[in-house]
N, C-alpha and C positions, 0 to 999 in steps of 0.2 A: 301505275299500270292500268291500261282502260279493260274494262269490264268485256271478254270476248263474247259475254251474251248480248248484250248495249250494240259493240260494234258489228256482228251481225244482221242483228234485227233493223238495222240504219241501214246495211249495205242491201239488203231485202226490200228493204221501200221503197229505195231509188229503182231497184232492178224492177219492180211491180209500177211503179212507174212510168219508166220507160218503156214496157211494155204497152200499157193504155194510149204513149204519142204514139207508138209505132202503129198501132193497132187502129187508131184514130184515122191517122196518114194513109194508109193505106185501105182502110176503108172509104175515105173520101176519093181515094184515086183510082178506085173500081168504080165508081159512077162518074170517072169522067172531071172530075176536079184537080184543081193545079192545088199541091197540098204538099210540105214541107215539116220536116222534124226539127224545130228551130233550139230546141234546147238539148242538144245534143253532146254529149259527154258529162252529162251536168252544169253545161257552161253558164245557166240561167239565166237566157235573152231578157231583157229586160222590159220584153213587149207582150211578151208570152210565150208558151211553151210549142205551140204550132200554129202554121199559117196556112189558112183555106181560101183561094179567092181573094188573097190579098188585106185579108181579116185577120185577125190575133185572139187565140183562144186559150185556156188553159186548161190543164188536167189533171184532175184530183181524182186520186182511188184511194179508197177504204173499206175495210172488209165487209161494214154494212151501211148501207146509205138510209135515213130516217123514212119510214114508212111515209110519213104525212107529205117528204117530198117525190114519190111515186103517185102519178096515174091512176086514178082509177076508174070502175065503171066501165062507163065508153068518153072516157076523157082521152084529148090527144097529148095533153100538158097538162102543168099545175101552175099557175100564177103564184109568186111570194114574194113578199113584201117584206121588211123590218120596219120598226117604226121610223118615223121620221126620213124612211128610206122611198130611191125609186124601185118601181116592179120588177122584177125579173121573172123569166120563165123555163121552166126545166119540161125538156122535150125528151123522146126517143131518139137516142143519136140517131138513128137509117133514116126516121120520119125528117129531122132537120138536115140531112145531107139531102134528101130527097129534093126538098124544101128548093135547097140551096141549088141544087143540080136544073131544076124548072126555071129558078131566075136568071141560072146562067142560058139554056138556050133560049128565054125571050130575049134576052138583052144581044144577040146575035144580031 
């Protein structure tokens, strides 16, 4: 018989979740973006969890995200690396929707 505290706490993190694409998606589509809930029912699209612009994004939450990958100062991001690895960079979601929403009307 499965553990009803186990099975809770799994059916909460999908729910938490799913909140962040919705929240995602909809945040992208107040500023005018064409933006989509791709992983929807749990179905786990195989490209990623939502689509912005025709882009594929995923979305992770967790109750605390590591200090060192937060912003600081008057930083607008944080560049990071692993070893051996390419860069990646962690933004303010508004600021990169922002971002995203300027290249969409230049490209008009």
């Amino acid at each position: 018989m499965k553990n009803k505290e186990n099975v809770r706490r799994g059916r909460r993190a999908r729910q938490r979740g799913a909140e962040l694409q919705r929240q995602a998606v909809r945040m992208a589509k107040e500023l005018g973006l064409d933006a989509f809930n791709r992983d929807r029912g749990g179905a786990q699209h195989e490209q990623g969890d939502i689509e912005i612009e025709g882009h594929w994004y995923g979305c992770k939450r967790r109750t605390r995200i590591a200090k060192w990958l937060k912003p600081e100062k008057e930083e607008e991001g944080v560049v990071v690396r692993e070893d051996r690895g390419k860069p990646f960079i962690v933004l303010d979601y508004e600021y990169f929707l922002n971002i995203l929403s300027i290249m969409k009307e230049i490209a008009k």
